[in-house]
N, C-alpha and C positions, 0 to 999 in steps of 0.2 A: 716778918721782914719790916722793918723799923722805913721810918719817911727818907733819912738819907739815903738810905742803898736804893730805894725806888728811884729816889730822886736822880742820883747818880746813873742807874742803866739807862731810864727815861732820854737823860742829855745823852749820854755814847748811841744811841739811839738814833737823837735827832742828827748828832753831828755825823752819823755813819747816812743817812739818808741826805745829806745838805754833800755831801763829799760825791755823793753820785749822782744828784742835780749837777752841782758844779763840774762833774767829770763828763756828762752829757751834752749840758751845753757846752764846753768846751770842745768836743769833739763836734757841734755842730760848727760851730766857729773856723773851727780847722778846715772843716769839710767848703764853706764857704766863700774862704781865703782861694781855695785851690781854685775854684771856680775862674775859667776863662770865657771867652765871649761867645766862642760855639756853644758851652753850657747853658751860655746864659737864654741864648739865642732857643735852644732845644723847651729851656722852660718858657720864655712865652711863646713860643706855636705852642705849646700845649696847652698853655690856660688858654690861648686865644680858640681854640675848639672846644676845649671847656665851655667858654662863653657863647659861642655859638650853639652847643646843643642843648642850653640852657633857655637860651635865646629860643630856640625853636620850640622846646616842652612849652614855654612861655603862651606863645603862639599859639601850640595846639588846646594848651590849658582856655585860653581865651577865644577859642572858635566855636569852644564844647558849649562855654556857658552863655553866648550869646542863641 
């Protein structure tokens, strides 16, 4: 197989993998557009408990080693 034909699947390759980058973030996009304020609301109580039991491993990490 000669340099150009490598060369050549090599690019249909990358452009076939940039096209489903491009097609996933796009539908992240989409998905985030839709977003209204109850969602939005839903995601911070969630990282805010996130933080919280983070916050508390945190605590318990620092009570072991004292």
């Amino acid at each position: 197989m000669d340099n150009s034909k490598v060369q050549e699947i090599i690019e249909k390759e990358v452009w076939t993998m940039a096209k489903a980058v491009k097609d996933k973030i796009d539908d992240e996009i989409h998905t985030l557009d839709r977003l209204d304020l109850d969602d939005i609301d839903v995601f911070r109580e969630h990282r805010l408990q996130q933080t919280k039991k983070m916050s508390e491993k945190r605590s318990r990490w620092i009570a072991r080693k004292v």
